[in-house]
C-alpha positions in Angstrom: -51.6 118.2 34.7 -48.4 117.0 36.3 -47.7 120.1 37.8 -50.3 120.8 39.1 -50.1 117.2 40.7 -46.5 117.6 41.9 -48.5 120.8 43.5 -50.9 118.6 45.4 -48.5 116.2 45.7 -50.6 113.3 43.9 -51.1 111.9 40.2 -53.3 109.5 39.1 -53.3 107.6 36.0 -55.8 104.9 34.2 -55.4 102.5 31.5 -57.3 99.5 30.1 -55.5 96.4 28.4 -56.4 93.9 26.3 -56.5 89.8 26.2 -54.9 88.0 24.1 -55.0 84.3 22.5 -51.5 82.6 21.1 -52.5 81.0 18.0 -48.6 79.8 18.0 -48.2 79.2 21.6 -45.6 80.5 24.2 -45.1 77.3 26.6 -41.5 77.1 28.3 -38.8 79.7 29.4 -35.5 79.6 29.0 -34.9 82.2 31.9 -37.7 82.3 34.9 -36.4 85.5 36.5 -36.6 87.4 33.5 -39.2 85.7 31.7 -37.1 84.7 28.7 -39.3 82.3 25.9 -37.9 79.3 24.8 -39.9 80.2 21.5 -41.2 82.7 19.6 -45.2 83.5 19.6 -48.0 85.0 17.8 -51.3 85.8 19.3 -54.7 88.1 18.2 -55.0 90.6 20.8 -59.0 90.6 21.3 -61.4 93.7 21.5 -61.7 95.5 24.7 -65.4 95.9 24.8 -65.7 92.5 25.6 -62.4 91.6 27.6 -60.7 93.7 29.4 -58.5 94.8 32.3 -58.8 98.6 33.8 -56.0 99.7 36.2 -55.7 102.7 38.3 -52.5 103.6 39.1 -51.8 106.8 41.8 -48.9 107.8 43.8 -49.1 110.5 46.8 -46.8 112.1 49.4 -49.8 111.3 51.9 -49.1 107.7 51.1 -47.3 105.7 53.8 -47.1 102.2 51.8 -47.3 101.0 48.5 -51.0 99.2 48.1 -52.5 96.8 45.4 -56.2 96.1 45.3 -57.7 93.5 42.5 -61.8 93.4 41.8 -62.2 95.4 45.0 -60.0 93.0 46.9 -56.3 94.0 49.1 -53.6 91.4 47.8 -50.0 90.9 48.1 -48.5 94.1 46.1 -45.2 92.6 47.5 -45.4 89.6 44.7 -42.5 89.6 43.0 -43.6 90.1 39.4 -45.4 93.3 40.4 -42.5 94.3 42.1 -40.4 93.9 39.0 -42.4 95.7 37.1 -42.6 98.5 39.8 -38.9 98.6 39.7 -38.5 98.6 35.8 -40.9 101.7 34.9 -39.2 103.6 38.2 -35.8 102.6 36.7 -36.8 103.6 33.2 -38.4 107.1 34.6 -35.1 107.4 36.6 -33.3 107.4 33.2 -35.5 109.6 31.1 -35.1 112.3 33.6 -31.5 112.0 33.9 -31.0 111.6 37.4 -32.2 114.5 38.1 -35.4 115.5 39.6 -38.0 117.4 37.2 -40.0 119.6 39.7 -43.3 119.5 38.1 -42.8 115.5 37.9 -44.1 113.1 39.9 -41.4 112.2 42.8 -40.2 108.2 42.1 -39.7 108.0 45.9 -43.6 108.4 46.0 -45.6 105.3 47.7 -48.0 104.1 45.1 -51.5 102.4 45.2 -53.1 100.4 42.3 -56.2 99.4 41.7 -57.7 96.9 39.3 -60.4 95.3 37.4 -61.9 92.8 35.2 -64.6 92.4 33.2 -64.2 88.7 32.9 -63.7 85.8 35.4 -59.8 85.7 36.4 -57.9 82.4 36.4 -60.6 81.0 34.2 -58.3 80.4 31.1 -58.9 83.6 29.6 -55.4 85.1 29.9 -56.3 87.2 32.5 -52.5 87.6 33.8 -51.4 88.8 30.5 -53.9 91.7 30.1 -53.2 92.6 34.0 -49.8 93.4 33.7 -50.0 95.0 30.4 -52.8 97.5 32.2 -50.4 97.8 35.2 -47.5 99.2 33.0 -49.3 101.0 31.3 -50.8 103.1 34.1 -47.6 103.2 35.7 -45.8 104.3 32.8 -48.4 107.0 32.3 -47.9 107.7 35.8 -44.4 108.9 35.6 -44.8 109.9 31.5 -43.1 107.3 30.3 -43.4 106.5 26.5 -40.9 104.4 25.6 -40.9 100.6 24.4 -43.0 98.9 27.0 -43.7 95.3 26.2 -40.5 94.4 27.7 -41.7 95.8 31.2 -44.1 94.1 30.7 -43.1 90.7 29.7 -41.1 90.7 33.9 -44.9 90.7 35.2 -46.5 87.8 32.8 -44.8 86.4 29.3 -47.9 86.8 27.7 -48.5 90.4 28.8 -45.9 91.9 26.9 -48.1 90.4 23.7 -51.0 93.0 25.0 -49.1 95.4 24.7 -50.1 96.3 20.8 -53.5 96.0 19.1 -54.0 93.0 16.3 -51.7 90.5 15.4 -48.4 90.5 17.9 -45.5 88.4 17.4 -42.8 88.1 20.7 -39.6 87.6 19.5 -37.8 84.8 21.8 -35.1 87.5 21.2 -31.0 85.8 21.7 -29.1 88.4 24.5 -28.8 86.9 28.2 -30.2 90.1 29.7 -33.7 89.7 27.4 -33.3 93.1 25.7 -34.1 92.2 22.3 -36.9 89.8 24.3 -40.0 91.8 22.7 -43.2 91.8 21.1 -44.0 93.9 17.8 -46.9 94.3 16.2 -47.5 92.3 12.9 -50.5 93.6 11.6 -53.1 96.3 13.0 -56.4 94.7 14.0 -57.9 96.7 10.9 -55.9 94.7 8.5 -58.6 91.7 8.9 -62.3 93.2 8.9 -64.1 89.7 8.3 -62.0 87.7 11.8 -64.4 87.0 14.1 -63.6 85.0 17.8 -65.8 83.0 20.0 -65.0 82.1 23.3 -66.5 78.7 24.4 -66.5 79.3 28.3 -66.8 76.0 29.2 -65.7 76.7 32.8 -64.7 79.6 35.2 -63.1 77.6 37.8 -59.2 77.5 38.1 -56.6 75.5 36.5 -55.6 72.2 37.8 -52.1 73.7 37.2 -51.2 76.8 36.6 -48.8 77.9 33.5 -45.9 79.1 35.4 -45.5 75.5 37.1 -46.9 73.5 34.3 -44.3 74.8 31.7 -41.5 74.5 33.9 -41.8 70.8 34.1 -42.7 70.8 30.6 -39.1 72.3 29.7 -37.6 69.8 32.7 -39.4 66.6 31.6 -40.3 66.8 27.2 -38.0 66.3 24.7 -41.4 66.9 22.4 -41.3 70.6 23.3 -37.4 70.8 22.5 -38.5 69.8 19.3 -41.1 71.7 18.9 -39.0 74.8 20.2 -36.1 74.5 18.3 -37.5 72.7 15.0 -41.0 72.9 14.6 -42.3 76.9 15.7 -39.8 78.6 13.8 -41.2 77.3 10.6 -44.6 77.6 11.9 -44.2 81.8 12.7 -43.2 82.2 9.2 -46.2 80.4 8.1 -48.2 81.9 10.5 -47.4 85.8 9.5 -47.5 84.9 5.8 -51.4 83.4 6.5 -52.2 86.8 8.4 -50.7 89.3 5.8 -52.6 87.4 3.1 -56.2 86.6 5.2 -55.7 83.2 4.2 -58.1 81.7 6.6 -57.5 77.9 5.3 -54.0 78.1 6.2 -54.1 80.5 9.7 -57.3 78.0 11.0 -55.3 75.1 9.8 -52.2 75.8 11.6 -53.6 77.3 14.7 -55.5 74.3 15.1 -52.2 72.2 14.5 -50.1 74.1 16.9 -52.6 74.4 20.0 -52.6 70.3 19.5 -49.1 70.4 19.7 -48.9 72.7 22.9 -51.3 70.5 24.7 -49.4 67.5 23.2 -46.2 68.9 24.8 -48.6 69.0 27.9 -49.3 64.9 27.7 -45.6 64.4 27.4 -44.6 66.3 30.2 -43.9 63.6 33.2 -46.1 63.5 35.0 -48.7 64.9 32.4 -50.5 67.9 33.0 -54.1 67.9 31.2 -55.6 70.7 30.7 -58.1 69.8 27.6 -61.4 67.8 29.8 -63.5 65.4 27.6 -66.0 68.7 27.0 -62.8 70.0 25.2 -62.5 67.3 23.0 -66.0 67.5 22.1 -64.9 70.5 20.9 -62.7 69.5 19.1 -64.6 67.2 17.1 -67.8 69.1 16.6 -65.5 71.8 15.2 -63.8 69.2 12.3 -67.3 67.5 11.7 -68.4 71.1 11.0 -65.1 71.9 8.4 -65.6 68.5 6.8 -69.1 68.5 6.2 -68.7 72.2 4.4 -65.7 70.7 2.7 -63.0 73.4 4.0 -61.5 75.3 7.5 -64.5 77.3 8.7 -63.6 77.4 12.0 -60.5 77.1 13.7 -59.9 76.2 17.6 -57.7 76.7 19.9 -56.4 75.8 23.5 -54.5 77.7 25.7 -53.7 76.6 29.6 -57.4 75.8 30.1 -60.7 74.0 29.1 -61.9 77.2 26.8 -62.6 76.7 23.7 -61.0 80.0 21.3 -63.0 79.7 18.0 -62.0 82.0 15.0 -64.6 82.5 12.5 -65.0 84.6 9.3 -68.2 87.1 10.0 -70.5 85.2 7.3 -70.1 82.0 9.2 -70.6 83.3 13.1 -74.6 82.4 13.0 -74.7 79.5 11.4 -72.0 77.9 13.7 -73.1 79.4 16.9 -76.8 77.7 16.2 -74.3 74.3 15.9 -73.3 75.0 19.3 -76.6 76.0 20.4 -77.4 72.6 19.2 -74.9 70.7 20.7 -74.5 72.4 23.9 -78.2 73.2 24.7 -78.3 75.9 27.6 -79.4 74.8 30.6 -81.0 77.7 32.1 -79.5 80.9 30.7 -80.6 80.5 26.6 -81.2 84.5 26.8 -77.7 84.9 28.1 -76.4 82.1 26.6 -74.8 84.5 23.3 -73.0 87.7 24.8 -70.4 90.1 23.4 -71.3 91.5 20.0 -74.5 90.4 18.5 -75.6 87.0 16.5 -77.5 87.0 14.0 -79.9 84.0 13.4 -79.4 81.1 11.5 -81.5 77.9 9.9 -79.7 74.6 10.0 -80.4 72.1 7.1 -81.0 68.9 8.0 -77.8 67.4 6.2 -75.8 69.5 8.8 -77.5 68.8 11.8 -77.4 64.8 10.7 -73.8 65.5 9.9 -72.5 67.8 12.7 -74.9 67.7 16.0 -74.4 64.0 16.8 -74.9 63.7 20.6 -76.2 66.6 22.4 -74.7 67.2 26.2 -77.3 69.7 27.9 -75.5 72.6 29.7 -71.9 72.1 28.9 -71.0 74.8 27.4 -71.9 78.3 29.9 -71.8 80.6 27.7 -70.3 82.0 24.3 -68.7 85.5 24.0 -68.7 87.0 20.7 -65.7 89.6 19.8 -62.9 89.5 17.2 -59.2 91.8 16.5 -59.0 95.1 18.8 -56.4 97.8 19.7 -53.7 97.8 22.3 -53.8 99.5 25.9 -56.1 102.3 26.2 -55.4 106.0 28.3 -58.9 106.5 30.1 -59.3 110.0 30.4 -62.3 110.6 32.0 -61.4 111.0 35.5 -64.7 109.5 36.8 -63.7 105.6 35.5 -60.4 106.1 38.1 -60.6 103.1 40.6 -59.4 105.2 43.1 -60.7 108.5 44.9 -59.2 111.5 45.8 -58.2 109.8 48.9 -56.4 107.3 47.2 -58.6 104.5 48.4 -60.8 102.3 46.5 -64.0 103.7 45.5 -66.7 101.9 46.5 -68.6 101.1 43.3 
């Protein structure tokens, strides 16, 4: 295939990435320009057929500039963090062909278009940066045949991407070196490792941030001596915890603690000066619902978590997904859209006993909640092979879908 496109003068390559949620969150860099962490994370990267990110990727002869298009729409493919990691896969192609050029490879002096889409709102707190650049490096690094470690390509277009990068449970090591070499992600466990993990996404809001996380955390570092702490005292203990609760599908301990450290995050949020708040009194009803629920079955059933955002992350086991989404059916009645109100992978229905409702569904608020998407654990970046899912034609140009 890439002869024959070094023939024609064109390739075309296209990927899917995944989402994922930090259940020990990333918040702070140490370096900006090469998105260095000031901690170590861990995060559940979530199934595609629910949430994901396809990217195009083509470079032609025929092409006179290099061209970016997201959800149908021309933007800026001069930002810098798209031009880093433009620059990285090139360099890294550059390398594996040893300076010199292989004649049935694509030419790196090639002008490149990319196209690319969601299947979820961007912006909206649902991590959309991190699966966008994992998908673009991916269908770049197909693009040129790369196959190398990718995450830390990835990691110069969004911290969090370099996390999408593998399927399951991810851990990105803050890594030591200056130059962010050993600043990667790894896989902990395979998404198969945990049958029975379940997630639901409370979208409680698709509108954007009041601040968005590369701002936010930067005055975080600048302004709380909480998330020094918390950077340098209180997450390394936490990722040990943390991987020992996944490798033993201890659900009491990985709800507990996930539920600890996303109060912590946003607690590093209230101490930045001046405070950025990113929980809204519908996420704190959350909140509560969620430990009147735990208490009144006398152990973690559910476990939330917040990233950068007013989303709600659930994790559930699969024997308690019904019975919890019927509490938030209760809670949150739908306003209009109670056939769409469930979407993702199915619910089954569930009777509430009286006890729980008395004990769990104290003040309803009508419409709150717009909808809840039901996935759990998937696989990494995805090679789409079917030529007729490419976001770009022939010509190189959107297709008009």
């Amino acid at each position: 295939a890439a002869a024959m496109a070094a023939e024609r003068g064109m390739g075309m390559a296209t990927c899917t990435a995944p989402v994922n949620i930090a259940v020990i969150k990333y918040w702070g860099k140490r370096d900006t320009d090469l998105i260095l962490p000031i901690n170590s994370s861990l995060s559940v990267t979530l199934h595609q057929d629910q949430l994901k990110t396809i990217t195009t990727a083509a470079a032609s002869r025929d092409f006179t500039e290099d061209r970016l298009w997201l959800n149908g729409k021309e933007a800026d493919v001069g930002h810098p963090r798209v031009q880093a990691c433009l620059r990285e896969v090139r360099r890294l192609a550059r390398k594996r062909r040893g300076g010199g050029e292989d004649t049935a490879a694509l030419s790196l002096s090639y002008k490149i278009h990319i196209a690319s889409e969601n299947n979820f709102p961007t912006a909206a707190g649902l991590a959309s940066s991190a699966a966008g650049y994992a998908c673009l490096v991916s269908a770049l690094a197909r693009l040129y045949g790369l196959e190398e470690e990718l995450s830390e390509v990835a990691r110069r277009g969004s911290g969090s991407a370099c996390r999408s990068m593998f399927g399951g449970f991810v851990q990105w090591q803050r890594g030591e070196l200056p130059d962010g070499t050993d600043s990667l992600a790894l896989q902990v466990a395979p998404e198969t490792h945990w049958p029975e993990l379940r997630v639901l996404v409370l979208v409680v809001s698709g509108e954007k941030k009041p601040v968005g996380s590369t701002a936010g955390m930067q005055t975080s570092v600048e302004t709380s001596p909480l998330l020094k702490h918390r950077a340098e005292v209180v997450v390394p203990e936490r990722l040990a915890q943390m991987m020992r609760h996944i490798q033993e599908r201890d659900f009491e301990g990985f709800g507990q603690l996930a539920m600890r450290d996303s109060n912590q995050f946003h607690a590093t949020c209230l101490d930045t000066f001046p405070p950025i708040f990113y929980l809204t009194d519908l996420s704190r009803h959350i909140i509560a619902l969620a430990h009147r629920y735990n208490a009144h079955h006398g152990h973690t059933k559910v476990a939330y978590t917040f990233d950068a955002g007013p989303n709600a992350v659930i994790f559930v086991l699969a024997d308690t997904v019904a019975e919890f989404v019927e509490v938030v059916r209760r809670s949150f009645p739908p306003a209009t859209n109670g056939d769409q109100f469930v979407r993702g992978l199915p619910v089954g229905s569930a009777a509430l006993s009286p006890e729980l409702v008395a004990a769990v569904v104290t003040e309803p608020v009508p419409g709150a909640v717009q909808y809840i998407l039901h996935t759990k654990p998937g696989p990494g970046p995805q090679l789409v092979d079917d030529p007729s899912q490419h976001l770009l034609g022939a010509d190189g140009l959107p297709r008009s879908r």
